[in-house]
N, C-alpha and C positions, 0 to 999 in steps of 0.2 A: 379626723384620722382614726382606723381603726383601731382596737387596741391589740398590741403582738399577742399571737396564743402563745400559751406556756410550753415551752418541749418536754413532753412525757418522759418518764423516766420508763424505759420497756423493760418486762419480764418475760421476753419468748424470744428474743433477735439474739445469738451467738453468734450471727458472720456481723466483725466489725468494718469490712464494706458496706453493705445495705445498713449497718446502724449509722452511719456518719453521711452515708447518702441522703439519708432519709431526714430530712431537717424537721419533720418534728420529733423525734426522738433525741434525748441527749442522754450524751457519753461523758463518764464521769473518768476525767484525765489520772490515766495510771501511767502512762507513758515516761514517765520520770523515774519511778522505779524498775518499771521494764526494761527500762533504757542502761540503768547501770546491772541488771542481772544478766542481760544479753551481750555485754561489752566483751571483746575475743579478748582471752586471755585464758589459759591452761587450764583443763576439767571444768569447761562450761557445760557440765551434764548435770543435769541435775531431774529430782524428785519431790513434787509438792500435793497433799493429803490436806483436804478441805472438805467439808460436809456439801454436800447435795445442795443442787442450786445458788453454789457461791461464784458464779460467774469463769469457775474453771475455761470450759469449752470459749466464752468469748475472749479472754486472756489468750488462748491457743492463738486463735485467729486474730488477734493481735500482734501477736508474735510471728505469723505467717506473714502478714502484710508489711512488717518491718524489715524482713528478711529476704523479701520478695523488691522492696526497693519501693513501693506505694508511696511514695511521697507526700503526692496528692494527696491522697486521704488523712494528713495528720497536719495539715495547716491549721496552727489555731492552737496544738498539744505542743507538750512540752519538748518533745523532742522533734519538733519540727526543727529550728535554730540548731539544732546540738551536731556535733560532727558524728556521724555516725556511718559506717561501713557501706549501709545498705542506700546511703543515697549515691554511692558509686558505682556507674555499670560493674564495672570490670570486679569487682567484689563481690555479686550477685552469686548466693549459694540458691542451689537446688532444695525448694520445702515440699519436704512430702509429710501430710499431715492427714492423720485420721485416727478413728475412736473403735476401742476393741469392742465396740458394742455388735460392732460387725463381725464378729466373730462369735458371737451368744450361741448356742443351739441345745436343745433341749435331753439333747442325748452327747454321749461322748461324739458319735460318728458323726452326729448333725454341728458338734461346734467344731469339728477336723473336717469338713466340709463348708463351713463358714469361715474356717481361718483359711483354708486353700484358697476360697472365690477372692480373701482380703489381700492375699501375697500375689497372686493372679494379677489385682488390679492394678496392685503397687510397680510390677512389673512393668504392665502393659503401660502406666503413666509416665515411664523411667525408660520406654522403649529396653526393654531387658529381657532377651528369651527366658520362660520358664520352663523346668526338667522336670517332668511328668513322672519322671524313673524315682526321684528323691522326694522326701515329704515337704510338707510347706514349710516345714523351720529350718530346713538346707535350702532349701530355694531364699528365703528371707535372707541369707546371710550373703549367697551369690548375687543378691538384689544389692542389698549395702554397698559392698564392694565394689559392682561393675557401673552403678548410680555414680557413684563419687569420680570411679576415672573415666566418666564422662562428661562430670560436672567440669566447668572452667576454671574454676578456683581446686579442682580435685576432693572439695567438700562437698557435703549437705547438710543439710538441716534436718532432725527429724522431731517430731510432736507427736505423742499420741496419749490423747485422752482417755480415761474408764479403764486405764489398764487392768483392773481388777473383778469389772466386769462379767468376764466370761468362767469366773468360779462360784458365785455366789448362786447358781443354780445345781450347782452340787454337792452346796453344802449337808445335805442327807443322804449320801451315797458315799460311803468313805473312800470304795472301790474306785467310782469314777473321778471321787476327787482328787484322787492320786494320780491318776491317767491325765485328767485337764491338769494336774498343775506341774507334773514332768514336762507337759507339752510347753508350758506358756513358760517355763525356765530355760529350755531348750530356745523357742523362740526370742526370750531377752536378752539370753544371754549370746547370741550374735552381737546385740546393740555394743554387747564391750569389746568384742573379739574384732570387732569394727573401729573401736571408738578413736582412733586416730585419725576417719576418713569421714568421722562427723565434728561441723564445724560449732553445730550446738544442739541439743539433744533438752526434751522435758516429756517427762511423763506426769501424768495427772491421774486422782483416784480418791476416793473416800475414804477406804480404810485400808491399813495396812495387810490384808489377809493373804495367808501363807507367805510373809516376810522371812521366815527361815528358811525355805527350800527356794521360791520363784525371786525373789530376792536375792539369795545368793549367786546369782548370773547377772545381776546387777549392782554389786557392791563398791561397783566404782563410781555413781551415783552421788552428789550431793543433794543429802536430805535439806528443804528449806522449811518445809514444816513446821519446826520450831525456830524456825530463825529470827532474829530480833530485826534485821534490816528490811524483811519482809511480811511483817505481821501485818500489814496494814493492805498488801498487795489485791486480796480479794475480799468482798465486802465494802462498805463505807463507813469512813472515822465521823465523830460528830461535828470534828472540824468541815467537813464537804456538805453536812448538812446546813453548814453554817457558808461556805462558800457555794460552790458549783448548783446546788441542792437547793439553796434557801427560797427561792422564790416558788418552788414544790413544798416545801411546808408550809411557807406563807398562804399559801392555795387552802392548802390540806387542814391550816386554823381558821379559812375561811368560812369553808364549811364545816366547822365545829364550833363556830363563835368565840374561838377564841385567839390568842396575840400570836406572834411567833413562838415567842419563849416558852408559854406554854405547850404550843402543839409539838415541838420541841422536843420537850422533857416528855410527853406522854409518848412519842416514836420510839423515844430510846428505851421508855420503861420497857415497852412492847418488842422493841426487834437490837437491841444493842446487847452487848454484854458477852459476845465472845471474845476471847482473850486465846491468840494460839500461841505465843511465847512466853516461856519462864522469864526472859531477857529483856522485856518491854510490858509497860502497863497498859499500853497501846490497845483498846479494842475496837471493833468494830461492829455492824450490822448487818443482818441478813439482807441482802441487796435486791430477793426477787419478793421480801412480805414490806421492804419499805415501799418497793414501785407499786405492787397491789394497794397497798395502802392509802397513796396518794391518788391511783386512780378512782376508789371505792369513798375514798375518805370516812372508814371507817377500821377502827380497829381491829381486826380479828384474824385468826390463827389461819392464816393462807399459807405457812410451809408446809405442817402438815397434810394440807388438801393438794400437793405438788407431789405426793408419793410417799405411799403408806413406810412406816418402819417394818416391813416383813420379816427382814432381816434378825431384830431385834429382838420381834415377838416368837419367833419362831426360837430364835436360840435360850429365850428364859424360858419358852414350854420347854424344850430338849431338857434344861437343867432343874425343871422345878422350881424356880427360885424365883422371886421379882425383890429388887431394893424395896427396902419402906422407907429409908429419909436418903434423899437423892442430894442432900447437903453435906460440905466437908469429908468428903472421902479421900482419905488420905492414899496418894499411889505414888507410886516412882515411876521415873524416868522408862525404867524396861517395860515395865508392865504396860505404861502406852505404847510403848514403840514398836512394841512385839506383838500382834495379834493372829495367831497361829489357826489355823482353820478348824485343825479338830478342836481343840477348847475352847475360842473362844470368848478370853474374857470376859465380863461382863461390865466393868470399867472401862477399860480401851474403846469395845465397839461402840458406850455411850457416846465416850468422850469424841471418839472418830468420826463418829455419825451426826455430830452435833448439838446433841442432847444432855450432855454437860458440856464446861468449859474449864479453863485453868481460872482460879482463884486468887489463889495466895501462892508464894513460893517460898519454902523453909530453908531449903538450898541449895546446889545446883541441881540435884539428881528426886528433890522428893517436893511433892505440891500436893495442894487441894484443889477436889475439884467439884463445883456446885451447878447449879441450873442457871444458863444467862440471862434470861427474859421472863416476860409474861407470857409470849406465844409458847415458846416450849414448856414453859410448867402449866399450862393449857394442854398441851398433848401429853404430856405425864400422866398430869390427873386422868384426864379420860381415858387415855387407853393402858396404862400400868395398872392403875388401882382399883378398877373392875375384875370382874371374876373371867378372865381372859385363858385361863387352865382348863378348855373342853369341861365347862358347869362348876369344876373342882374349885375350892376357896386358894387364893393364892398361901404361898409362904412368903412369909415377908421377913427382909432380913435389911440388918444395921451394917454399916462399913467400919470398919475398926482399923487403928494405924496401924501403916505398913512398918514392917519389920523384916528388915534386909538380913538377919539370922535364920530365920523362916522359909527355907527353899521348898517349901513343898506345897505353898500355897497357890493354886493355878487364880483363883478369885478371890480377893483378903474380903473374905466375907463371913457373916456368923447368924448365925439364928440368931432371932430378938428373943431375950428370955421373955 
């Protein structure tokens, strides 16, 4: 008898149709906690912030195909058995799902031309005339609206990915970035002025940026981001390396000579160690540098080669400044949560971006926050602690605790003497 191949663990498949079609690939069962974040019940809206390539987008399309009534496709998951809405015709909401990447343009004019062709499509998908006379974020709002009293249940469903997106090319244009980010508050803020006639709503995004203006059109929004029920929801625990997982590291000690338990403990050295709630010790692993990993069977820093920090590097040139001990940096609660586009913190975007994580928690409102792996303090060193200032020697600077009397600090940062 032949011997069964091993189902890959993929790092490129986001529609989770074609990944569960696709029987050598395996899906590592989140369905259980999807299952109870999607359960109808009042202010099922909500907003979740995870670093780049944490399985965002295939979550979405999970949540599509749940909503859509896909049945089929989840024989085998946990919420196959479970009673749940969408295995009933007559409950079938309308999902309309897409990623504001479609909306990027490299100019003010070119991303209000890329958000029109977005609201266009949304339309035309939802049979919904669009008014040519009004701009795309009245049109968006008349899409909501006439989508739902068409739908049978009078709901929909809406998903949309990268919400944050279509700013991060403005960030050096203060002008324009005032212009994108009126437009994309205008645009969200339909999603509340709706939100009675959506039956469940998720937006997705790396960092928080411009949370005080584009955010404030979305405040009715539950953040899960820090939530303790759902720290586990993207990424992989080392319990699934030990369940769903294990016979991929088994592989993966194969080719390294060594046990399980060892190849194990070296994955986790290497890709574990994020922590995103104060509320849970719960952490997890970078989910697209384990699957490289196991493909390659070799250790090495594959998030970074999945897309540069531009973002990062560009705003410590703007400031001058790069951290010199990327350990224990004492922040509060706001200072993550608020990442404002003219400043910028330099905490937050780390910690946003994936390049720190939560540590320790002192208590509810103030933590530590330090580097979670081997791969990321592999792209630390390399690219922070070079002379990355156009030739100039960095300034390097020490984090010092925060101090909630101190309102005037936008970075709780200090020159090293």
């Amino acid at each position: 008898m032949a011997k069964r191949k091993i189902q890959e663990l993929t790092t490129g498949v986001h529609d989770f149709e074609s990944l569960i079609k696709d029987k050598t690939k395996k899906y590592v069962d989140k369905t259980d906690i999807l299952y109870e974040l999607a359960l109808e019940k009042t202010g099922a809206q909500y907003f979740i912030s995870r670093p780049r390539r944490f399985g965002k987008s295939l979550m979405l399309s999970t949540l599509q195909a749940m909503f859509e009534g896909r049945r089929d496709l989840f024989k085998g998951l946990a919420i196959y058995g479970k009673s749940w809405e969408g295995w009933t015709a007559k409950k079938h909401h309308p999902v309309y799902s897409f990623s504001m990447m479609r909306a990027n343009g490299a100019t003010v004019d070119k991303f209000l031309a890329a958000l029109e062709k977005l609201v266009r499509d949304l339309c035309d998908e939802a049979d919904v005339p669009y008014d040519p006379t009004v701009d795309a974020t009245v049109n968006f709002g008349e899409f909501l609206k006439a989508a739902a009293a068409k739908s049978p249940t009078k709901k929909i469903v809406v998903l949309i990915d990268e919400y944050d997106e279509p700013v991060a090319g403005f960030l050096d244009d203060l002008e324009a970035l005032k212009l994108v980010r009126k437009t994309l508050h205008d645009f969200y803020e339909k999603l509340k002025d709706n939100s009675k006639s959506i039956r469940f709503l998720m937006l997705t995004g790396v960092t928080k940026l411009t949370k005080l203006s584009v955010f404030s059109g979305l405040n009715h929004l539950t953040d899960l981001s820090m939530d303790a029920r759902f720290a586990t929801l993207l990424g992989f625990t080392p319990e699934e390396l030990d369940g769903t997982l294990r016979e991929n590291v088994k592989a993966f000690g194969a080719k390294n000579g060594c046990d399980f338990a060892t190849a194990k403990a070296k994955l986790l050295e290497w890709y574990d160690g994020y922590r995103f709630s104060p509320g849970s010790e719960k952490k997890v692993c970078n989910p697209v540098s384990i699957g490289k990993a196991f493909a390659s069977g070799e250790l090495l820093n594959y998030w970074e080669s999945t897309g540069g920090a531009t973002l990062i590097i560009e705003r410590l040139k703007q400031i001058g400044k790069a951290l010199y001990d990327f350990e224990d940096l004492i922040v509060s609660q706001t200072q993550l949560d608020v990442c404002d586009a003219e400043t910028l913190p330099v905490e937050a975007l780390l910690y946003q971006s994936g390049y720190l994580t939560l540590k320790e928690t002192f208590d509810a409102t103030t933590y530590s926050l330090g580097v979670p792996n081997n791969e990321v303090r592999d792209s630390l060193t390399k690219d922070y602690a070079g002379p990355w200032l156009d030739g100039k020697p960095p300034v390097f600077l020490v984090g010092v605790n925060y101090d909630p009397a101190r309102r005037d600090i936008d970075d709780p940062l200090v020159e090293k003497a």
